[in-house]
N, C-alpha and C positions, 0 to 999 in steps of 0.2 A: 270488530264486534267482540263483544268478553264470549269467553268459551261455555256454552251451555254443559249445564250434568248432565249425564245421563239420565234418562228417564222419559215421559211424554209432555209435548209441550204442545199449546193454543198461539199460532202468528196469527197478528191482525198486521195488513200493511194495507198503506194508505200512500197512493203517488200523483204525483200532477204532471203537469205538462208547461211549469215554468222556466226561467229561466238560468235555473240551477244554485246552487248556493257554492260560492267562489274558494277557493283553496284558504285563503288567509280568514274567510270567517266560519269556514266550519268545524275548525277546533273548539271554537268558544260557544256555539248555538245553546249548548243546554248549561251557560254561569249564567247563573242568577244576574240580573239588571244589565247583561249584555245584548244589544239593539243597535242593527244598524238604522233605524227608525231616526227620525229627525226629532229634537227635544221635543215632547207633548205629543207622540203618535204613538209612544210603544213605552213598555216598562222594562222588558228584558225578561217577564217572567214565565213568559207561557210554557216553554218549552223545559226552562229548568221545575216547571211545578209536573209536567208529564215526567220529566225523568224522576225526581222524588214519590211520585206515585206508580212508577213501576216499579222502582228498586224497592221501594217499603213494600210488593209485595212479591218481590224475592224470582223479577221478571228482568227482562234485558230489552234494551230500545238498539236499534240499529239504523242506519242513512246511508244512504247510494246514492249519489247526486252526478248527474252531468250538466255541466255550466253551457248555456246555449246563446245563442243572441238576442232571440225575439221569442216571445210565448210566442206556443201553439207550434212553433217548427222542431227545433232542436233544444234539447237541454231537458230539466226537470231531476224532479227527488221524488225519493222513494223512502216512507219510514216505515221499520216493521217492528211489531213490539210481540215479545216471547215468553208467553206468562205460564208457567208450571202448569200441566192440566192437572183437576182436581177429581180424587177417586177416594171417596171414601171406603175403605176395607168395614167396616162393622155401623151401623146405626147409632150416631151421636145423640149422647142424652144430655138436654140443653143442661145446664148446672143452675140453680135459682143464685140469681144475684141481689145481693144485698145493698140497697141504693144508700150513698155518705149521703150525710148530710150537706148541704152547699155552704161554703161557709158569706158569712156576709157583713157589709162595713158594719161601720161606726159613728157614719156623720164625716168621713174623711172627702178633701177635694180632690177629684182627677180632671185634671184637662186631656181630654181627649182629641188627637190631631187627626183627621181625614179626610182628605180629598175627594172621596165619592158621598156623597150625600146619602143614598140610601145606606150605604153601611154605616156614617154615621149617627145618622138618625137611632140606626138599630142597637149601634154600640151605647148610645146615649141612654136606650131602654133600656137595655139591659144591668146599664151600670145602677142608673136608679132607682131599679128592682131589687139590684141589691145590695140597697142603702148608701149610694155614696151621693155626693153633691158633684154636678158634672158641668164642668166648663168645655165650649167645644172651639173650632178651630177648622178652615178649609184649606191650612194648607199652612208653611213653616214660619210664616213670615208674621202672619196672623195669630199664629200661635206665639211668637214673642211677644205682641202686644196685650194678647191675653194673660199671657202669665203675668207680666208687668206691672198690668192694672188689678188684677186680683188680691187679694190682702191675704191669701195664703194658698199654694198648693203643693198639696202632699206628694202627690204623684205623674208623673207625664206618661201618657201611654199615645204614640205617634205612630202611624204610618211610614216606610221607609223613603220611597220614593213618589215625589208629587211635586208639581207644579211650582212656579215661583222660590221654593227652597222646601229640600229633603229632609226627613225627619233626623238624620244624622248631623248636617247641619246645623239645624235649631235646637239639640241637644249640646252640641259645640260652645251654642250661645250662652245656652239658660246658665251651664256650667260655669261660667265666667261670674255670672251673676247669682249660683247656687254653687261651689262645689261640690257639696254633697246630694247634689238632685237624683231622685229615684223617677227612671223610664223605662218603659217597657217599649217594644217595638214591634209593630201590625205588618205582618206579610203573610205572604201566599206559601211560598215556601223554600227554605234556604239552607244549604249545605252546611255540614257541623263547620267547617273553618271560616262560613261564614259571617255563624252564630260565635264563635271564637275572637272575631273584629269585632264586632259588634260589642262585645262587651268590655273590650279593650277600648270602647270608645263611652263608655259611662251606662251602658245598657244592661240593668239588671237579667231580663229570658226575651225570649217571642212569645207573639202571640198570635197565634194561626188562625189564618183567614179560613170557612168564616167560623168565628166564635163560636167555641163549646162552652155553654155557662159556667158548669162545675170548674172546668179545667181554668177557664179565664178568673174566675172566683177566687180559687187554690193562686194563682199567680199573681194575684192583685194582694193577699194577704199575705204570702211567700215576700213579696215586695217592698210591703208597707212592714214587716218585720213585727 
């Protein structure tokens, strides 16, 4: 475990009584899209989106694991997460904030890729709220034939990992068939070196599940340049 400051801290820990997580995969539990899950049961990401959301708020995750045989006998883990306790010295006076404006298209097209249908759906609102024309897509494969058949699209905003083919993948392909294709990339949440491949692979930002209008706004126009 990282060495805590000094100071007072809040442990939440949370253990079960399975049957342990094994020496060779507990190095890797919190990378992103690492699962020992069979293809189409797991994504990899639950554990790296907890450890991103304790680091961003300046906490520490910990694991104790003994590898057992059988649940309920021998074995099980143990996670404890370490979050700074919060003591305010003086009464904060909220500061009034000044809302930007959102910025919003043009008439431009985005094919948008998603694998879960309620977010897509939502992503599809939102885009057309603010004014783009939205092609959609349930997965990489589908999205080839989408963009294919369309007579023009401006921008690919995909999901990383999903079914039948990865949105790294089908940016691979479009590439071939656009080299200068503009995509943005849908996830939960992912490491700066993650975010650093990613763009070594034609991926202009991310875009963090789920959708902040403004923010998704600013990086759709960020994008389209």
């Amino acid at each position: 475990m990282s060495e805590r400051a000094p100071g007072e801290w809040v442990c939440i820990s949370v253990s079960d009584t399975g049957v342990g997580i094994p020496p060779d995969v507990l190095p890797h539990i919190f990378e992103p899209f690492f699962t020992t899950k069979a293809v189409g049961e797991g994504t990899g990401l639950g554990l790296a989106q907890v450890y991103g959301i304790v680091t961003q708020h300046e906490g520490i995750i910990d694991v104790e694991t003994e590898v057992g045989a059988d649940y309920g006998k021998s074995g099980g883990t143990t996670f404890r997460v370490y979050l700074p306790a919060y003591r305010p010295e003086e009464e904060e006076i909220p500061q009034e904030e000044t809302a930007l404006p959102i910025l919003e298209g043009r008439g431009e097209t985005i094919l948008l890729v998603e694998d879960q249908e309620r977010i897509r759906l939502a992503g599809q609102q939102v885009l057309e709220s603010l004014g783009y024309r939205v092609l959609t897509a349930a997965d990489g494969r589908e999205g080839l034939a989408v963009y294919r058949a369309a007579e023009r699209v401006d921008l690919v905003i995909t999901d990383v990992v999903m079914p039948e083919m990865g949105g790294r993948e089908m940016v691979r392909e479009l590439r071939k068939l656009t080299p200068d294709l503009k995509a943005l990339a849908i996830t939960g949440y992912i490491l700066r070196e993650d975010l650093e491949e990613l763009k070594t692979e034609g991926f202009l930002d991310v875009v963090h599940k789920p959708f902040d209008v403004e923010t998704l706004a600013q990086l759709i126009r960020r994008a389209l340049g």
